[in-house]
N, CA, C and O atoms as a Tinker XYZ file with bonds, in Angstrom:
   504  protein
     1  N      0.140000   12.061000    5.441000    73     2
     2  CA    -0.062000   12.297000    6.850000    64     1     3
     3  C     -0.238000   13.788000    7.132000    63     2     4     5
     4  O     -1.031000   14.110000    8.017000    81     3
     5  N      0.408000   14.694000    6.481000    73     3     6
     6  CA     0.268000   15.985000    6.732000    64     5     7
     7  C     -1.401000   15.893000    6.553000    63     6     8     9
     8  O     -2.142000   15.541000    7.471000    81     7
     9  N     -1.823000   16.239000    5.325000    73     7    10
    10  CA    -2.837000   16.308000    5.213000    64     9    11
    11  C     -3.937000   16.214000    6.350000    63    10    12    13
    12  O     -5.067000   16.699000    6.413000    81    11
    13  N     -3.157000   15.362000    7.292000    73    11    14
    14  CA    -4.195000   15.026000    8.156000    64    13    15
    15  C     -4.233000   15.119000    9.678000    63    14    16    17
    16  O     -4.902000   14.717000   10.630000    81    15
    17  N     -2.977000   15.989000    9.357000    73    15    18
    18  CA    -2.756000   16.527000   10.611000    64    17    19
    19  C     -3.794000   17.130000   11.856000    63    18    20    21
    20  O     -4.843000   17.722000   11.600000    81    19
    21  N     -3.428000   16.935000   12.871000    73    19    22
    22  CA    -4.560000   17.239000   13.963000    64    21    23
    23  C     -5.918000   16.732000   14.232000    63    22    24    25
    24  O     -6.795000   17.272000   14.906000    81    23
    25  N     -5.980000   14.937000   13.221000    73    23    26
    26  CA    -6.794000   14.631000   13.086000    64    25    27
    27  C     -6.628000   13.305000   13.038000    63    26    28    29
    28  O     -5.936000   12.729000   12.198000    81    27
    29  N     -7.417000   12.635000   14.165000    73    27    30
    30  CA    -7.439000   10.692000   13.692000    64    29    31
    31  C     -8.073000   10.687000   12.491000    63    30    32    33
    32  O     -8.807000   11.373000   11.779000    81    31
    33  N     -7.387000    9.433000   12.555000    73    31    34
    34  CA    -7.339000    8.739000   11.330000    64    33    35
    35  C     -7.328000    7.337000   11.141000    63    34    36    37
    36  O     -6.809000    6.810000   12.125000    81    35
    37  N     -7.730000    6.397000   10.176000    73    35    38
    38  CA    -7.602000    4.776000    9.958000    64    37    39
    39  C     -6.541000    4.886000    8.769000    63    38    40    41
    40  O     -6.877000    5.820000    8.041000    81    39
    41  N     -5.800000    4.488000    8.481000    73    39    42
    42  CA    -5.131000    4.031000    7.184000    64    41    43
    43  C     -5.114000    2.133000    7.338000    63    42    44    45
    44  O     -4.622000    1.386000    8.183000    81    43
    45  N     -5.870000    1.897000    6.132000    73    43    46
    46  CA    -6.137000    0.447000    6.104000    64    45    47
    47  C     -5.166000   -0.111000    4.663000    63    46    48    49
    48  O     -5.552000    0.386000    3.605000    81    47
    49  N     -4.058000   -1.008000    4.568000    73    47    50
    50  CA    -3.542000   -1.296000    3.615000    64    49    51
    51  C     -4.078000   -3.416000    3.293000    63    50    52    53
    52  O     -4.017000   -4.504000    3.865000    81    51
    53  N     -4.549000   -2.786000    2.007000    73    51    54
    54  CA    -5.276000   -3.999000    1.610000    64    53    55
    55  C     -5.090000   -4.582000    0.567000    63    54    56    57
    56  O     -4.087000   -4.130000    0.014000    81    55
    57  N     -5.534000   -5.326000    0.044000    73    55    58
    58  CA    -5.924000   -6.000000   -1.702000    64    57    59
    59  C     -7.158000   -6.648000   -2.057000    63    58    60    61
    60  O     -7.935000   -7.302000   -1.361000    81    59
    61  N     -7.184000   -6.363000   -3.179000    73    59    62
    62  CA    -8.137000   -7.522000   -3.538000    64    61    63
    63  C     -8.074000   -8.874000   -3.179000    63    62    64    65
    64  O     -9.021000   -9.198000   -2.462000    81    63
    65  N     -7.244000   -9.819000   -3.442000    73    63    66
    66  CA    -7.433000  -10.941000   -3.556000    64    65    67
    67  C     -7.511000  -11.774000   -1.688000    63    66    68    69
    68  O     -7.519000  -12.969000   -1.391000    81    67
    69  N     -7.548000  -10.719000   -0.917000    73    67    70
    70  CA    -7.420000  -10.836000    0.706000    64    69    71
    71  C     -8.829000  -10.827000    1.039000    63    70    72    73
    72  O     -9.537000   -9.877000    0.705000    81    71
    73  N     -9.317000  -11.902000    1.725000    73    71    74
    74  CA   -10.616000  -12.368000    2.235000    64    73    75
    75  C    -10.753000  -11.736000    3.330000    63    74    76    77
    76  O    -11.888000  -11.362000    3.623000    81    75
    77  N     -9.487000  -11.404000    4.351000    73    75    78
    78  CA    -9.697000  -10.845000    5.870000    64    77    79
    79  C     -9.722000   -9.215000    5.214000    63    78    80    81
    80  O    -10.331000   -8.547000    6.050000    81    79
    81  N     -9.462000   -8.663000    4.496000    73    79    82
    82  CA    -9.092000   -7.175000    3.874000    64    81    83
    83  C    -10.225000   -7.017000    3.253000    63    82    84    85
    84  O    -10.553000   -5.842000    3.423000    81    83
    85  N    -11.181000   -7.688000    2.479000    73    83    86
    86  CA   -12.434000   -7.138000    2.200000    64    85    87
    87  C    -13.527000   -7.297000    3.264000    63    86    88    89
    88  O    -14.480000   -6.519000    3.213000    81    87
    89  N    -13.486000   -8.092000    4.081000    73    87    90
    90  CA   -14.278000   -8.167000    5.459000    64    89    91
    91  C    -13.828000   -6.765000    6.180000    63    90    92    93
    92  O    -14.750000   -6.047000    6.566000    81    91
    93  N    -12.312000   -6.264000    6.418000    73    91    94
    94  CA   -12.077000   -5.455000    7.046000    64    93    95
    95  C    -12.990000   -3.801000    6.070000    63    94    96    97
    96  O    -13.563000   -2.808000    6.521000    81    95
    97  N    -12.764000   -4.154000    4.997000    73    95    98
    98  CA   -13.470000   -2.872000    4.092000    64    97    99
    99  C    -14.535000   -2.744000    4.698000    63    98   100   101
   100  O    -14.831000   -1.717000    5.309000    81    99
   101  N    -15.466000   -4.048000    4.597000    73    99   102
   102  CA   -17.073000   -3.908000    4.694000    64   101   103
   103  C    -17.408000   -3.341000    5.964000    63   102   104   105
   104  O    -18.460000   -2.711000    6.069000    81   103
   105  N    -16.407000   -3.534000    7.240000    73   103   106
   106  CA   -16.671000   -3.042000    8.218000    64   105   107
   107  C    -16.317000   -1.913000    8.320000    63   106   108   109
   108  O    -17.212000   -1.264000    8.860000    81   107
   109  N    -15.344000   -1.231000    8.048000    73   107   110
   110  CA   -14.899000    0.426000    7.758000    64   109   111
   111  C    -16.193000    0.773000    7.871000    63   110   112   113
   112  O    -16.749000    1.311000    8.829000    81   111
   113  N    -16.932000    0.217000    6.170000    73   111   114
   114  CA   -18.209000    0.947000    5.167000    64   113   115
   115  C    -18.911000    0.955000    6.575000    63   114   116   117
   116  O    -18.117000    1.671000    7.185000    81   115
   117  N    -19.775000    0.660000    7.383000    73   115   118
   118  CA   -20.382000   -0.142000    8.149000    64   117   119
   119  C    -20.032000    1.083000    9.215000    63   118   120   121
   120  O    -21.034000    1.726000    9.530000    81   119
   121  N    -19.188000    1.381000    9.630000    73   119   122
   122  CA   -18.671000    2.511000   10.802000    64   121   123
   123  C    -18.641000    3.620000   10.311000    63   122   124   125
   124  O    -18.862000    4.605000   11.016000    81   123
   125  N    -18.355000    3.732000    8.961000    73   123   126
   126  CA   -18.725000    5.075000    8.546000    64   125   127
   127  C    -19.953000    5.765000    8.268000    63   126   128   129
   128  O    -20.185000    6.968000    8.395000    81   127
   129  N    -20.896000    4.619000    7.774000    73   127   130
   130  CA   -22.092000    4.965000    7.532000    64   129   131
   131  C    -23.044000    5.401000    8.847000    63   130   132   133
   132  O    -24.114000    6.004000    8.765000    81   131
   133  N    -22.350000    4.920000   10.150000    73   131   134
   134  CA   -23.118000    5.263000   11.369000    64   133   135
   135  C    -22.190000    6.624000   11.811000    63   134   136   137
   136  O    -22.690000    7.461000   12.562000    81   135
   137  N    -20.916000    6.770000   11.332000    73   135   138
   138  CA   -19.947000    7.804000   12.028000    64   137   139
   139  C    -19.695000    8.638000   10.558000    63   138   140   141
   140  O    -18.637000    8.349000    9.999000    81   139
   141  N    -20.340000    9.386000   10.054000    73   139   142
   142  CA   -20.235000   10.027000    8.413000    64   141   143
   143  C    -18.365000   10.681000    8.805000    63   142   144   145
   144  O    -17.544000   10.653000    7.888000    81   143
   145  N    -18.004000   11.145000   10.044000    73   143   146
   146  CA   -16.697000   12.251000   10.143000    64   145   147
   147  C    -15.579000   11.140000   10.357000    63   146   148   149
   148  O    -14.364000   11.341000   10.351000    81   147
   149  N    -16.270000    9.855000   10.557000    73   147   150
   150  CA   -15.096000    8.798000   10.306000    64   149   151
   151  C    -13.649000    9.147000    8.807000    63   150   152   153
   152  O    -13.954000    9.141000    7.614000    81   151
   153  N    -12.631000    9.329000    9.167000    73   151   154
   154  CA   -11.219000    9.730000    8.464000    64   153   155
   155  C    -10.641000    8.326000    8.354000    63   154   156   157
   156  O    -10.053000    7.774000    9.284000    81   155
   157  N    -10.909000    7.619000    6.791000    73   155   158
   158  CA   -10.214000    6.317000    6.651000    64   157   159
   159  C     -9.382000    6.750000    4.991000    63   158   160   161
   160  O     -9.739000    7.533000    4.111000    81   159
   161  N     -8.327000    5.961000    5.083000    73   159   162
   162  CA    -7.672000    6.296000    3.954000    64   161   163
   163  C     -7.137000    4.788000    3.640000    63   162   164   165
   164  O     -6.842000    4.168000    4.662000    81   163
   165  N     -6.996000    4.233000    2.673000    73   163   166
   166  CA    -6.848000    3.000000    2.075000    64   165   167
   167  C     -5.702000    2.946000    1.142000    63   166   168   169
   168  O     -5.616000    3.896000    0.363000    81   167
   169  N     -4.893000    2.110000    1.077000    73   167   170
   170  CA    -3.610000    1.991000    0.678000    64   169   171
   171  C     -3.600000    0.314000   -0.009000    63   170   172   173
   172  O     -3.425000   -0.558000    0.842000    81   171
   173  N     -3.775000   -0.177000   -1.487000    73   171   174
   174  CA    -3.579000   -1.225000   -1.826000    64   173   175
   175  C     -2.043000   -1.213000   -2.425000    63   174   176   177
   176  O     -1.191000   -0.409000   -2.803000    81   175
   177  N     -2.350000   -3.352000   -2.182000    73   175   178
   178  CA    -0.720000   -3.207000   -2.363000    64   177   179
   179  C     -0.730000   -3.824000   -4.008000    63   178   180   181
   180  O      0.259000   -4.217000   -4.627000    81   179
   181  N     -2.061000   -3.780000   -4.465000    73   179   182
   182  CA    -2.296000   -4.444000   -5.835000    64   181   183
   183  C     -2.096000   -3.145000   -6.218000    63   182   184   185
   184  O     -2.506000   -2.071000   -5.776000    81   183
   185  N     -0.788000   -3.718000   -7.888000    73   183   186
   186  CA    -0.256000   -2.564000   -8.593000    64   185   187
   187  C     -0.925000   -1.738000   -9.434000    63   186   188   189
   188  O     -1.763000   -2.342000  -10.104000    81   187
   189  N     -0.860000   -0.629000   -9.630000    73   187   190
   190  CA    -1.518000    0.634000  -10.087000    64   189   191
   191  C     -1.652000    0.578000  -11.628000    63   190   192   193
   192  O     -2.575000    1.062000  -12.284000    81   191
   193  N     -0.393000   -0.209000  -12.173000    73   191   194
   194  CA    -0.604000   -0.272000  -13.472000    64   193   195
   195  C     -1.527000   -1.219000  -13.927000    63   194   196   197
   196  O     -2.241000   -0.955000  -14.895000    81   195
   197  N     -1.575000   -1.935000  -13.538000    73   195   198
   198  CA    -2.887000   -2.933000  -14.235000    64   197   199
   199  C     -4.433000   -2.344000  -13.806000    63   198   200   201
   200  O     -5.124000   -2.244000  -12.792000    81   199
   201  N     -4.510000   -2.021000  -15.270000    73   199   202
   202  CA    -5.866000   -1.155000  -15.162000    64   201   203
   203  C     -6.931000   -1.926000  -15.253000    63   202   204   205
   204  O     -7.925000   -1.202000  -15.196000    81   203
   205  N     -7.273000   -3.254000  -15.388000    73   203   206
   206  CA    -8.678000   -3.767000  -14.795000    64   205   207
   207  C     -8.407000   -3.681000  -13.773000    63   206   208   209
   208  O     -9.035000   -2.878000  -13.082000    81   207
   209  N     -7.354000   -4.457000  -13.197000    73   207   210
   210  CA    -7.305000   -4.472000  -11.578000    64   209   211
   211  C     -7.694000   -3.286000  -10.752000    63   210   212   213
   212  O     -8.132000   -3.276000   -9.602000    81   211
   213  N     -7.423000   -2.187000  -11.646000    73   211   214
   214  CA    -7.362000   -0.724000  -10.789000    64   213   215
   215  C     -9.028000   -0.239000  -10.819000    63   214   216   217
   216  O     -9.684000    0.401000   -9.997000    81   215
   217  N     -9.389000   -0.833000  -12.128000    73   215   218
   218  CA   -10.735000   -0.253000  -11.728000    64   217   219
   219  C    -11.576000   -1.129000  -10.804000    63   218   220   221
   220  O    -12.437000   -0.571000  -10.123000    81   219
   221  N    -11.399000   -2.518000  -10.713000    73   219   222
   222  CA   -12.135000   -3.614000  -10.074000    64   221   223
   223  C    -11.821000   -2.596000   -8.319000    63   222   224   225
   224  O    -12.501000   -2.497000   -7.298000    81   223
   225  N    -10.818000   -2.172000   -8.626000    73   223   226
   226  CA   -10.182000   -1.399000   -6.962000    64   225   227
   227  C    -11.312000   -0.092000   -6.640000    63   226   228   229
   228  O    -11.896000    0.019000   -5.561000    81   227
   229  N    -11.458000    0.716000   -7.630000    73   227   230
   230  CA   -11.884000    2.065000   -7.483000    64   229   231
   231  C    -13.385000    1.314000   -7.427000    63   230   232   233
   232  O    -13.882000    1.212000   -6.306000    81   231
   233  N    -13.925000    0.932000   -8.249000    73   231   234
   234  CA   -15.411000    0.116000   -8.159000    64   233   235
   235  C    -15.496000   -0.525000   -6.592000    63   234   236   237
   236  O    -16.353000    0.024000   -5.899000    81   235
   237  N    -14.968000   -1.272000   -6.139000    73   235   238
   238  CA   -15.334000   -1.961000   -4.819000    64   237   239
   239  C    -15.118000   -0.751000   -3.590000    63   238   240   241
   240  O    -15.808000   -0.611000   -2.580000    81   239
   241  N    -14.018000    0.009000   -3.990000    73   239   242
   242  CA   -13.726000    1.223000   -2.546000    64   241   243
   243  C    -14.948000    2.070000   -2.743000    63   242   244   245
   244  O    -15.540000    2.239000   -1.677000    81   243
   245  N    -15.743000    2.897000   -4.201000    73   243   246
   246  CA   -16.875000    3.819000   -4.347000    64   245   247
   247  C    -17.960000    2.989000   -3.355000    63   246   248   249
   248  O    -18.351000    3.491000   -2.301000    81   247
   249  N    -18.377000    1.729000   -3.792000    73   247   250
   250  CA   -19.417000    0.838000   -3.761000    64   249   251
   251  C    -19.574000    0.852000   -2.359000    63   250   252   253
   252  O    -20.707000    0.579000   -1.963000    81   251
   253  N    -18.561000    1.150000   -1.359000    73   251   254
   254  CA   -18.574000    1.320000   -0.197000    64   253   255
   255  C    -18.079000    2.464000    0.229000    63   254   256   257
   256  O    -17.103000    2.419000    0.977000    81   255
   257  N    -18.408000    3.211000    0.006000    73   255   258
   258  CA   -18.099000    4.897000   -0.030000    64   257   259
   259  C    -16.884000    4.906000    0.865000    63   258   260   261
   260  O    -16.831000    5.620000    1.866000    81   259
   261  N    -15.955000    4.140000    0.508000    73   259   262
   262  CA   -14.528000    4.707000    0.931000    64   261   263
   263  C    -13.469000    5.131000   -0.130000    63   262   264   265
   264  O    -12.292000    4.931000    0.168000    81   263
   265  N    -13.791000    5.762000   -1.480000    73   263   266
   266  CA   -13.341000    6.097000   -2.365000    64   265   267
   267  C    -12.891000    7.104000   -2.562000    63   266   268   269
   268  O    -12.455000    7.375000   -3.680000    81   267
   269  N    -12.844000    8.198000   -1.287000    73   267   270
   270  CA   -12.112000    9.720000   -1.078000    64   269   271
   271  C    -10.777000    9.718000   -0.451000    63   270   272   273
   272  O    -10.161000   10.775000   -0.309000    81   271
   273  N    -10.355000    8.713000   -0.112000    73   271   274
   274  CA    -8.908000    8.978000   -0.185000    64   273   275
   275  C     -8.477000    7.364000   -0.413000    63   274   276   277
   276  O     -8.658000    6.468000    0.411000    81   275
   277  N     -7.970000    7.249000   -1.505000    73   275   278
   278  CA    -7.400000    5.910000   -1.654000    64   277   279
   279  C     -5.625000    5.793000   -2.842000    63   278   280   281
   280  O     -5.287000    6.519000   -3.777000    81   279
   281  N     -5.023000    4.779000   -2.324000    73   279   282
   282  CA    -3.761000    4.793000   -3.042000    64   281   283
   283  C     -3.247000    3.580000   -3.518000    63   282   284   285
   284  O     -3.767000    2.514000   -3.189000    81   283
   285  N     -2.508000    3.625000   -4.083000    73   283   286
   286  CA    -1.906000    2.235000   -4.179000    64   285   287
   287  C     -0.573000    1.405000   -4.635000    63   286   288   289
   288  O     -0.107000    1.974000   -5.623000    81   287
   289  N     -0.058000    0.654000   -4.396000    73   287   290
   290  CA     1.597000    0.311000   -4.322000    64   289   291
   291  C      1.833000    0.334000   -6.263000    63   290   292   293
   292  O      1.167000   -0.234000   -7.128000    81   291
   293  N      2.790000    1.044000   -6.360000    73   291   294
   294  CA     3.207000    1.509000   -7.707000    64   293   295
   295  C      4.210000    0.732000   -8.581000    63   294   296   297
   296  O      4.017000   -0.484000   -8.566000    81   295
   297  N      5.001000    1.060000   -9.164000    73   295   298
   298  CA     5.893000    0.368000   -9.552000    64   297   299
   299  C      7.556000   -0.212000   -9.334000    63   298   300   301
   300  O      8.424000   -0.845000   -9.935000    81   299
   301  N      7.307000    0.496000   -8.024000    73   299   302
   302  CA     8.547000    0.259000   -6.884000    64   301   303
   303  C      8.259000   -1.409000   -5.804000    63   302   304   305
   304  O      7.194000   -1.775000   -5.307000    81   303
   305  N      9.441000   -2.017000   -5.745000    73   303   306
   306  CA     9.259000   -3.137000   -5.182000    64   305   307
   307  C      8.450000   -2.960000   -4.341000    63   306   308   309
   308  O      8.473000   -1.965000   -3.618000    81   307
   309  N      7.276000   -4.196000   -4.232000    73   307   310
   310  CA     6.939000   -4.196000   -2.997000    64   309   311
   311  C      7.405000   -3.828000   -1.489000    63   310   312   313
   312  O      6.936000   -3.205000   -0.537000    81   311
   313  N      8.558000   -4.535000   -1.786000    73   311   314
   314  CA     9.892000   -5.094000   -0.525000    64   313   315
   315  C      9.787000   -3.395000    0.020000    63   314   316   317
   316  O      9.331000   -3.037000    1.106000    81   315
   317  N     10.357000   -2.482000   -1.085000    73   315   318
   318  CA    11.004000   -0.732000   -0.979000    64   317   319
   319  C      9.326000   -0.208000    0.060000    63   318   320   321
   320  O      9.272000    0.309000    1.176000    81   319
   321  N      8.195000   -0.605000   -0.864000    73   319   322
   322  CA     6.879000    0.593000   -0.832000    64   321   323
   323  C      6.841000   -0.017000    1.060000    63   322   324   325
   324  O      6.838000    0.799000    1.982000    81   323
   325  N      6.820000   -1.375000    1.263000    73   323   326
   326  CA     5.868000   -1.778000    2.893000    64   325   327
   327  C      7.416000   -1.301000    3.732000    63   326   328   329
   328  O      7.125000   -1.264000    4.927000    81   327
   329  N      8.500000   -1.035000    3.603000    73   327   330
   330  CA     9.176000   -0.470000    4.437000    64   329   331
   331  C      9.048000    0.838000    5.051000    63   330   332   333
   332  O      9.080000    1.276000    6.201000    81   331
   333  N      8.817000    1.532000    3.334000    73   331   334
   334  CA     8.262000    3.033000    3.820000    64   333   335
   335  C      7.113000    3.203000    4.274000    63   334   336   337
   336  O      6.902000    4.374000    4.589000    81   335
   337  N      6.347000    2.568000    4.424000    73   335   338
   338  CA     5.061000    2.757000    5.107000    64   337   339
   339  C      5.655000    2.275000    6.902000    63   338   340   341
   340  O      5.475000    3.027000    7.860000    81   339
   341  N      6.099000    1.403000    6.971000    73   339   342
   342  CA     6.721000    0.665000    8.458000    64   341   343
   343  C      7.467000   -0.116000    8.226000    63   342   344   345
   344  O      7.153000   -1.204000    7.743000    81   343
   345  N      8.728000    0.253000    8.526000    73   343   346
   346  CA    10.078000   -0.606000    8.418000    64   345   347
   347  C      9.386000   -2.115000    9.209000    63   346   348   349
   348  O      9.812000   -3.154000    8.706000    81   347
   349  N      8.737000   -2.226000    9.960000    73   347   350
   350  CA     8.794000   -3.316000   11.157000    64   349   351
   351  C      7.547000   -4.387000   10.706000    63   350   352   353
   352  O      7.366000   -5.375000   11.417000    81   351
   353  N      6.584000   -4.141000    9.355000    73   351   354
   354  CA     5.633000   -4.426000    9.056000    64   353   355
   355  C      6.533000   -5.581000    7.608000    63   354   356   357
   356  O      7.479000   -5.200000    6.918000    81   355
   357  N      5.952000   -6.765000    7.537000    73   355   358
   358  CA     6.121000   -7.809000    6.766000    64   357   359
   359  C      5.566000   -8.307000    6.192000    63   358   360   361
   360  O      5.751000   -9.506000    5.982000    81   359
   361  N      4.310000   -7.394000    5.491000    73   359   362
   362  CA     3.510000   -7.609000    4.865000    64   361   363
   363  C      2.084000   -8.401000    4.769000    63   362   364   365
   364  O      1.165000   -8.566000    3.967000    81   363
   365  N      2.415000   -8.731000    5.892000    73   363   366
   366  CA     0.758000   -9.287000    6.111000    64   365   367
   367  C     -0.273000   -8.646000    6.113000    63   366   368   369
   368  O     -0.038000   -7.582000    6.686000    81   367
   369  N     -1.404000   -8.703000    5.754000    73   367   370
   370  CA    -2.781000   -8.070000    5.415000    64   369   371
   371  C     -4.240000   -8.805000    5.904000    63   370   372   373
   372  O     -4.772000   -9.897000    5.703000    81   371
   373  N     -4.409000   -8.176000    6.291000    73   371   374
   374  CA    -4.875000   -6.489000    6.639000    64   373   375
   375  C     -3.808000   -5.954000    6.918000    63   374   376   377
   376  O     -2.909000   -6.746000    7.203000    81   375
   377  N     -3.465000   -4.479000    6.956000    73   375   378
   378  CA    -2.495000   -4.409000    8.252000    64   377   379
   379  C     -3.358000   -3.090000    8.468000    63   378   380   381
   380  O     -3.937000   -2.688000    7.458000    81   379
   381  N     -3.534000   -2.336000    9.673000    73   379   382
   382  CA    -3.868000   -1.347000    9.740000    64   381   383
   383  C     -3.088000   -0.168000   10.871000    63   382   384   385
   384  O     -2.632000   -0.546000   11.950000    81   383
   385  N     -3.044000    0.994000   10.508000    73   383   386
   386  CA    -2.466000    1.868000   11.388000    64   385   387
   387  C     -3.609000    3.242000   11.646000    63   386   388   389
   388  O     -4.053000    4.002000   10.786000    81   387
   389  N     -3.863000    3.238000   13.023000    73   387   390
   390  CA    -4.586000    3.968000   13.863000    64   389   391
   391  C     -3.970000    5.195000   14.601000    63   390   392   393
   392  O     -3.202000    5.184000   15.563000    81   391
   393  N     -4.436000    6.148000   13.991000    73   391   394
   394  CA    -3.872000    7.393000   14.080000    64   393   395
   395  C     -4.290000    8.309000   14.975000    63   394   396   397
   396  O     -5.235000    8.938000   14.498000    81   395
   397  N     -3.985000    8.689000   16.142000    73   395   398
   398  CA    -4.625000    9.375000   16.634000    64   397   399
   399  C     -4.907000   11.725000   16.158000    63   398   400   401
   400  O     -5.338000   12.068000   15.057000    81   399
   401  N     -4.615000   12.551000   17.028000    73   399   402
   402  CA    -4.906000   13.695000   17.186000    64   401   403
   403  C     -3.892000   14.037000   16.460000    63   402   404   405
   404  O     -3.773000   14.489000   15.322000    81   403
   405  N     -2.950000   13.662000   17.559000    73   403   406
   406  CA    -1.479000   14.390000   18.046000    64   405   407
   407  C     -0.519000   13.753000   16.906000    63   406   408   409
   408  O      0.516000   14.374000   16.662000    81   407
   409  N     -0.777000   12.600000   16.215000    73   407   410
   410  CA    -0.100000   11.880000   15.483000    64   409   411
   411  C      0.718000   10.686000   15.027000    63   410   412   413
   412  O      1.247000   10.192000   14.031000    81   411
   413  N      0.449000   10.447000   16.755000    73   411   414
   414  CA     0.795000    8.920000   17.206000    64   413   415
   415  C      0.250000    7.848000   16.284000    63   414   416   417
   416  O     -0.713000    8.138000   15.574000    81   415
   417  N      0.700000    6.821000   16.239000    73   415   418
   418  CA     0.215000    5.614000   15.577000    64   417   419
   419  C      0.136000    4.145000   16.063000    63   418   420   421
   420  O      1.089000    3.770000   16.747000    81   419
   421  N     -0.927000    3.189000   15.797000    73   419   422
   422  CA    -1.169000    1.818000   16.527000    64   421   423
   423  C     -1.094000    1.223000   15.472000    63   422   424   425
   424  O     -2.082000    1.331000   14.746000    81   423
   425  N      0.165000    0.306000   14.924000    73   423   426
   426  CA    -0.146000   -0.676000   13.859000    64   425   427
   427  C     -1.280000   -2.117000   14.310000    63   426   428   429
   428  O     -1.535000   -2.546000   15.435000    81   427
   429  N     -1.597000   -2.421000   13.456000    73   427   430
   430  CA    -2.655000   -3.799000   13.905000    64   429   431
   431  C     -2.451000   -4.836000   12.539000    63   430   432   433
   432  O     -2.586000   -4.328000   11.425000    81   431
   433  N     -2.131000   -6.263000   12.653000    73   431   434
   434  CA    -2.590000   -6.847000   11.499000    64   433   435
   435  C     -3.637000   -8.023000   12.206000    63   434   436   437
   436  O     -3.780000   -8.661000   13.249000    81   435
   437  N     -4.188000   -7.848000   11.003000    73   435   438
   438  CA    -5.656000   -9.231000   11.467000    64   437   439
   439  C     -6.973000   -8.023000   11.032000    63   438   440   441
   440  O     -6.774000   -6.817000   11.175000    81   439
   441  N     -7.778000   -8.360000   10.706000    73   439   442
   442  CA    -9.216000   -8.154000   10.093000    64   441   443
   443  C     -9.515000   -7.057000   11.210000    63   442   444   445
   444  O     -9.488000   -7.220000   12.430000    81   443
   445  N     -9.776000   -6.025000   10.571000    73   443   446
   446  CA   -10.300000   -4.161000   11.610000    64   445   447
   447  C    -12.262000   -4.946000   11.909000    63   446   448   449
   448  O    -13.182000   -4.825000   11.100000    81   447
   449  N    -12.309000   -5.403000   12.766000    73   447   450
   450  CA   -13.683000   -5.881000   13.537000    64   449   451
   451  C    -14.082000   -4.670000   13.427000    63   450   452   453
   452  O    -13.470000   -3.776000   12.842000    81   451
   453  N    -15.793000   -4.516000   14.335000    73   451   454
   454  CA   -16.435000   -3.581000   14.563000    64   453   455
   455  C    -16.057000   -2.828000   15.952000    63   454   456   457
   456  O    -15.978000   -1.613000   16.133000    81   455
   457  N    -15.823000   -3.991000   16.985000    73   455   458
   458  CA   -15.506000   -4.232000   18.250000    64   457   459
   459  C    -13.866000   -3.320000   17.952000    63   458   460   461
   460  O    -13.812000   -2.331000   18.684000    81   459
   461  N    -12.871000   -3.449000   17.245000    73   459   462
   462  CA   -11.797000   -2.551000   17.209000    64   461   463
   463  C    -11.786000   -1.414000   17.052000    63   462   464   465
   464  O    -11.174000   -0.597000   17.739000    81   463
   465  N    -13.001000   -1.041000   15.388000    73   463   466
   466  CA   -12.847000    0.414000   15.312000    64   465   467
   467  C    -14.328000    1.224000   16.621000    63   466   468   469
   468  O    -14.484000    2.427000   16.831000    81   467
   469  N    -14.965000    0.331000   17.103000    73   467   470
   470  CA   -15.617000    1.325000   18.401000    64   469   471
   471  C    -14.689000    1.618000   19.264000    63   470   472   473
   472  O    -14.655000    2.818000   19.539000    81   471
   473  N    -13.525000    0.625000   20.067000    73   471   474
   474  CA   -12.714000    1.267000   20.801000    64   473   475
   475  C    -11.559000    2.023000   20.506000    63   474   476   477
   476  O    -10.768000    2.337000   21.395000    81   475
   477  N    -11.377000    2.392000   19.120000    73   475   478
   478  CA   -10.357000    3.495000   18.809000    64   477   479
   479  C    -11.622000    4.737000   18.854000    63   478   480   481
   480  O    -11.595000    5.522000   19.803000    81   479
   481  N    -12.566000    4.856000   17.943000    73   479   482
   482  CA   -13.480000    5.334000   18.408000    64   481   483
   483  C    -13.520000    6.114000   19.315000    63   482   484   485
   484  O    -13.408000    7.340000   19.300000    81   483
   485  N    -13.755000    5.099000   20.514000    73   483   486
   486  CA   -14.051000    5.856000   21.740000    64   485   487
   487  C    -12.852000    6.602000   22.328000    63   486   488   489
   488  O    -13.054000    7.670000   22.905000    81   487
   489  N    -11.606000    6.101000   22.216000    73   487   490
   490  CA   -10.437000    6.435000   22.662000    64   489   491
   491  C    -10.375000    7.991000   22.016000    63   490   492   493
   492  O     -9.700000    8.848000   22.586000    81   491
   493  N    -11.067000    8.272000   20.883000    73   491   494
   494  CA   -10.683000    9.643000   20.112000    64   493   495
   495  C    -11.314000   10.418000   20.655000    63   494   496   497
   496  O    -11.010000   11.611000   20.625000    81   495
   497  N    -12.320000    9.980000   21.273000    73   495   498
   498  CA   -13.649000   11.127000   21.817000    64   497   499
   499  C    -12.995000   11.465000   23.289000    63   498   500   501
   500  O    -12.912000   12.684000   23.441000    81   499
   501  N    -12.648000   10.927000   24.089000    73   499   502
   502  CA   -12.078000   11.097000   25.302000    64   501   503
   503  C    -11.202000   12.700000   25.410000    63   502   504
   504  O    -10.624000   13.018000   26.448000    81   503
C-alpha cells in the first residue's frame, strides 16, 4: 500500500480455478487497455510454491498485461494470509478492494464488471 500511496488503486484477489475471477481479469485487461494509467495489483490465493501453477499464473496475468504488480498467498495458512488482507473478508472470490487518493478502501465480492470499474473510475476523476 505504501507504494501506492496518493494514488487509486484496484487490488483484485483471485485464482485460477475461479470462473467469476478470470472474467473479473479479462475485464481489468479490457479497462486498462482503454485507461493505460489504470493502477491494478493482483493478489492470488493459489500457492506460490507450486511452480506449474505459478507459471500457468504469471502466463495468464502477462497475456493480459496485468503482470506488473502481482502476488500471491505463500506458505502461511490461508485462514492467517485473508485476515491480513481484511479481518472481515471470508474468502470468497473475486474479492476486490478499491482504493481511492487519500487511502480509503471499498471491499466488493462478486465479478469487477465493466459498469463497476467505470464508476470507481469516474469517482477518481472528480
Amino acid at each position: 500500500m505504501a507504494s501506492h500511496k496518493g494514488k487509486p488503486f484496484l487490488l483484485l484477489v483471485w485464482s485460477m480455478d475461479c470462473e467469476f475471477c478470470q472474467a473479473s481479469l479479462n475485464n481489468m485487461a479490457k479497462a486498462r487497455a482503454s485507461h493505460p494509467g489504470l493502477d491494478i495489483v493482483t493478489v492470488s490465493t493459489d500457492p506460490i510454491g507450486d511452480r506449474a501453477l505459478g507459471a500457468q499464473m504469471r502466463k495468464r496475468l502477462a497475456s493480459l498485461s496485468l503482470a506488473d504488480e502481482y502476488w500471491s498467498f505463500g506458505s502461511d495458512s490461508p485462514e492467517r494470509l485473508r485476515f491480513a488482507l481484511d479481518p472481515r473478508w471470508r474468502g470468497e472470490k473475486p474479492r476486490s478492494y478499491w482504493y481511492d487518493a487519500d487511502g480509503r478502501r471499498t471491499a466488493y465480492s462478486g465479478t469487477v464488471t465493466p459498469e463497476k470499474l467505470n464508476e470507481w473510475q469516474h469517482k477518481q476523476a472528480r
